[in-house]
C-alpha distance (Angstrom), angle and dihedral (degrees) to the residues before:
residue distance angle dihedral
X1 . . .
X2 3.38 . .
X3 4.11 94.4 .
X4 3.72 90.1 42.1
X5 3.44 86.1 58.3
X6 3.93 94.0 44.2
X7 3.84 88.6 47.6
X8 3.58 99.7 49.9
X9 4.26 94.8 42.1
X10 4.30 94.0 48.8
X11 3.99 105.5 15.1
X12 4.23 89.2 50.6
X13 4.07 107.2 73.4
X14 3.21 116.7 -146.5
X15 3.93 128.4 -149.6
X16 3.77 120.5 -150.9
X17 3.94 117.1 -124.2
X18 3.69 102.4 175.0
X19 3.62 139.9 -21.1
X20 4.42 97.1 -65.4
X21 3.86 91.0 26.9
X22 3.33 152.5 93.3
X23 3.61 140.8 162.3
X24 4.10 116.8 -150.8
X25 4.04 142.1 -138.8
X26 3.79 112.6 -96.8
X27 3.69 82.3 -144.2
X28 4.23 138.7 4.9
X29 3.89 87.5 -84.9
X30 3.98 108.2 43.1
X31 3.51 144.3 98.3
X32 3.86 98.8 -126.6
X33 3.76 125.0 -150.1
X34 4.12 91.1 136.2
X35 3.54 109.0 126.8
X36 3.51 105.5 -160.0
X37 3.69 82.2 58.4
X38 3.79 95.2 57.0
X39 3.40 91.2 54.1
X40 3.87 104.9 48.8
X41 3.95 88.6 50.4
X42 4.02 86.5 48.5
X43 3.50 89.4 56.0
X44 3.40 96.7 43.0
X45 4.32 101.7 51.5
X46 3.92 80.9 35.4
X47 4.44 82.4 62.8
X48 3.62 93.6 40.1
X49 3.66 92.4 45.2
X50 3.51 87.0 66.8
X51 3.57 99.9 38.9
X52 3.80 102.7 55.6
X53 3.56 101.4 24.2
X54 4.30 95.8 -117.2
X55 3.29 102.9 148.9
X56 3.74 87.0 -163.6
X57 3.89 93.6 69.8
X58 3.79 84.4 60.4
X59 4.37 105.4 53.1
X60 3.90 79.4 43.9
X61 3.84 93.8 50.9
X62 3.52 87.1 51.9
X63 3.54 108.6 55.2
X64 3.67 86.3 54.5
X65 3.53 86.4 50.8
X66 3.47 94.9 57.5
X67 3.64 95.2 40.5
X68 4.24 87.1 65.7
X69 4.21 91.7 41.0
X70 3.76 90.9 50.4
X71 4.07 88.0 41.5
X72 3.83 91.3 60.6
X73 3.40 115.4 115.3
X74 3.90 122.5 -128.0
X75 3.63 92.9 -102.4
X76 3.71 99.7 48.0
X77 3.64 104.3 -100.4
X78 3.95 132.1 112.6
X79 3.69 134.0 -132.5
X80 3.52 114.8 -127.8
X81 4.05 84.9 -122.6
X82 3.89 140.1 -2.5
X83 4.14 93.4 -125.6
X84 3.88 96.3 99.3
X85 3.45 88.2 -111.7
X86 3.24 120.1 74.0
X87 4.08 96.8 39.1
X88 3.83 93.5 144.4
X89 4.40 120.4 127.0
X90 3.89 109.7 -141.9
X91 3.51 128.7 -175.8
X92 3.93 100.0 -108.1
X93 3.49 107.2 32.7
X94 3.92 88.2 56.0
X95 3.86 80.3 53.6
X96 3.68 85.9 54.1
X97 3.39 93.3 52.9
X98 4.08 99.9 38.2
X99 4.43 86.0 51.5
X100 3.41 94.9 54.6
X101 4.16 98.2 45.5
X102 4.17 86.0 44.4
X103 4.31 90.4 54.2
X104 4.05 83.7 44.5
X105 3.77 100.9 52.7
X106 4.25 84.9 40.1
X107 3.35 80.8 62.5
X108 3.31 115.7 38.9
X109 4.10 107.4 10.8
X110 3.83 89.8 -126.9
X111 3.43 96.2 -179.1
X112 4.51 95.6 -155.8
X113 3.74 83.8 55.2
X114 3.95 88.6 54.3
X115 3.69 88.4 48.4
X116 4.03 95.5 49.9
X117 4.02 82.2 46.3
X118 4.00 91.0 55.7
X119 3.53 86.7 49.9
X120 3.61 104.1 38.7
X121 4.01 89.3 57.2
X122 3.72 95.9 50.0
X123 4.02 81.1 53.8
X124 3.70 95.0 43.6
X125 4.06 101.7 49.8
X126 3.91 80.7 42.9
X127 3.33 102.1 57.7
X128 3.91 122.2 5.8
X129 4.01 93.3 65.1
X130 3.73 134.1 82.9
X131 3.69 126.6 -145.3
X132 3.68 93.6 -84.1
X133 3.44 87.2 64.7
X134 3.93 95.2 -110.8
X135 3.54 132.0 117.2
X136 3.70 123.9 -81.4
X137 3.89 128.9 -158.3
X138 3.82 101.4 -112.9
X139 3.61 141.7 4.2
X140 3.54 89.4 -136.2
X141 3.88 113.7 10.1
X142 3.78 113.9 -127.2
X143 3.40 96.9 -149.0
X144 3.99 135.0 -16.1
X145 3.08 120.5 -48.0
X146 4.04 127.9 -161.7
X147 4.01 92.5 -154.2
X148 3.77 133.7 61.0
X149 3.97 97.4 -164.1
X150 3.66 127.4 36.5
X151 4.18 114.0 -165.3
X152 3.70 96.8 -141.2
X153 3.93 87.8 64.8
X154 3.54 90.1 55.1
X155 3.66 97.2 52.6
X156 4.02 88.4 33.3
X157 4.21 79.1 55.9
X158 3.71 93.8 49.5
X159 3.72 95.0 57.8
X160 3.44 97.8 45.0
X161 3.96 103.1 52.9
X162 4.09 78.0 38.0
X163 4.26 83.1 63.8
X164 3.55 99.9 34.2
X165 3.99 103.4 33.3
X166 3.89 97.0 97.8
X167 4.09 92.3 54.4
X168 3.80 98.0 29.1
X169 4.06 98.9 37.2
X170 3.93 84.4 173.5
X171 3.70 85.5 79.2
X172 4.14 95.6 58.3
X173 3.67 85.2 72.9
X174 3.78 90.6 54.9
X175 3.77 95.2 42.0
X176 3.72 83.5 60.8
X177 3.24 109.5 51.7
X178 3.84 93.5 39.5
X179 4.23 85.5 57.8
X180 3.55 95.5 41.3
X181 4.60 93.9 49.1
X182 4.47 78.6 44.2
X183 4.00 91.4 57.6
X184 4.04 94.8 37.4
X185 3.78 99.1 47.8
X186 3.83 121.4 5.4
X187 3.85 101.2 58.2
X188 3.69 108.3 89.4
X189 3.89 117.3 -164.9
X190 3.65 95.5 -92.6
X191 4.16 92.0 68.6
X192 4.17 84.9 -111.5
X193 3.63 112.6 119.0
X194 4.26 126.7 -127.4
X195 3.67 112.9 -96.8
X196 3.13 101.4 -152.4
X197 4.02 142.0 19.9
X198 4.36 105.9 -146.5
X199 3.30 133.5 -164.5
X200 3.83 92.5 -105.7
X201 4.17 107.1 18.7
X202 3.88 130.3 -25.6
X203 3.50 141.3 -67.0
X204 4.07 96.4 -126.0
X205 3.97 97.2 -178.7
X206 3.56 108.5 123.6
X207 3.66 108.7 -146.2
X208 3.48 113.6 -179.4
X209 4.25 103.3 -136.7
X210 3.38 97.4 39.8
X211 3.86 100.5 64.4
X212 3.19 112.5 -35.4
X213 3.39 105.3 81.0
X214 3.75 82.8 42.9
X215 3.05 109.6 56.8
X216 3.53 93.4 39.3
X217 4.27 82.8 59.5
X218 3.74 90.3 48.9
X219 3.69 99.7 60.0
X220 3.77 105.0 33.5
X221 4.20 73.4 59.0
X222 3.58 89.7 46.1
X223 4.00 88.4 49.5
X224 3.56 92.5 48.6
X225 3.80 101.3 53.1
X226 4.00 84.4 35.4
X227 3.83 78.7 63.2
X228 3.66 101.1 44.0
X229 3.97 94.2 47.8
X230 3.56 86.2 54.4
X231 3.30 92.7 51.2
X232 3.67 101.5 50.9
X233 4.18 88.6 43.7
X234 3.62 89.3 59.5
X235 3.93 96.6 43.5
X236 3.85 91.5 56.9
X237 3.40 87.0 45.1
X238 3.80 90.9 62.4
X239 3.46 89.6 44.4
X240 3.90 86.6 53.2
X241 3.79 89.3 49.4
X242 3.97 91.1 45.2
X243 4.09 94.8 47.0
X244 3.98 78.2 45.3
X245 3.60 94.7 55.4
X246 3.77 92.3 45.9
X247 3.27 105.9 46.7
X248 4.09 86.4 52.4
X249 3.78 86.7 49.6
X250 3.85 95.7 49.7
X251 3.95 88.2 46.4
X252 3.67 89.9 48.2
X253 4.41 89.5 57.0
X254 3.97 91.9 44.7
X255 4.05 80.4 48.8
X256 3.83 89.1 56.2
């Protein structure tokens, strides 16, 4: 963790925008301006901040921080990058972005990175979902495209509404339609999962970074907090039962 850390604070360059921002390398060697990019390495010094006390980890998380807040466009959305060419919104890069600000303001409670949540949802539901109420590729495709679902925004999907469900509980409705079109038609026999939904058949190649490993991610976390909401219901419904039990025991002495 430690190195990770290291890496990503001294080996990631980072480009000054403005007085309290940055924007950062996607690797050692570029010339940044990719916002997704800026926002994974915010949340990551933001973490490390916090786990070994530097300080230093922090004032650089938030430049990069500030570079994605002040790179949000008036109606919510993000550009994939701030070069002037490659100003298209897709489905999981916004996730990208949207994952990364959630873990921040868990964190810290930095109330602007609430605010660009808030309007990064209304954005999102608005205009990254087709009528069937599952994700789709772009807002506004770039280019043609040969597919009309990609897997990795499904799984991309499922963690976000999985992170932002409790504040935004518009997104519960999403997260279940999105798992329940997953189980009905992506699985193939095999256990692999579909790549790719086109506009006449499927892609059925299962490559293992782009969305298999990702999807598989996104519902073992699904499982989990499926799990641990269960969990909770039924413990309050003891204490329900208990207070229940109680109350008609206490009613039953006064009786007597």
């Amino acid at each position: 963790m430690q190195s990770i850390a290291r890496h990503a604070f001294s080996d990631i360059k980072d480009f000054s925008v403005g007085e309290n921002a940055s924007s950062c390398s996607y690797t050692p060697f570029d010339k940044g301006g990719v916002i997704n990019a800026a926002a994974y390495r915010s949340f990551l010094l933001t973490s490390a901040s916090q786990i070994f006390n530097e300080e230093e980890y922090w004032l650089t998380a938030e430049r990069n921080l500030n570079f994605v807040l002040d790179n949000q466009n008036p109606d919510g959305s993000w550009y994939y990058a701030v070069d002037g060419v490659r100003d298209f919104v897709d489905h999981y890069h916004t996730c990208f972005v949207m994952k990364a600000l959630a873990k921040i303001h868990a964190l810290t409670g930095h109330k602007a990175t609430l605010e660009a949540l808030e309007k990064g949802v209304e954005y999102y539901l608005n205009n990254l979902f087709a009528d069937d109420g599952l994700p789709k590729p772009f807002a506004k495709a770039p280019r043609l495209t040969v597919y009309k679902r990609e897997l990795y925004d499904c799984a991309e999907c499922i963690n976000l509404c999985l992170l932002l469900r409790n504040r935004f509980p518009e997104l519960e409705g999403k997260l279940e339609t999105v798992v329940r079109g997953i189980l009905k038609d992506w699985i193939k026999p095999d256990g692999s999962f579909r790549s790719r939904r086109l506009h006449l058949g499927w892609d059925n190649v299962p490559m293992h970074r782009w969305g298999q490993a990702q999807m598989f991610r996104s519902l073992a976390f699904y499982l989990r907090e499926s799990i641990k909401a269960r969990a909770q219901r039924d413990q309050r419904s003891d204490v329900r039962d208990q207070t229940a039990a109680l109350g008609n025991q206490t009613a039953e002495l006064i009786g007597k």
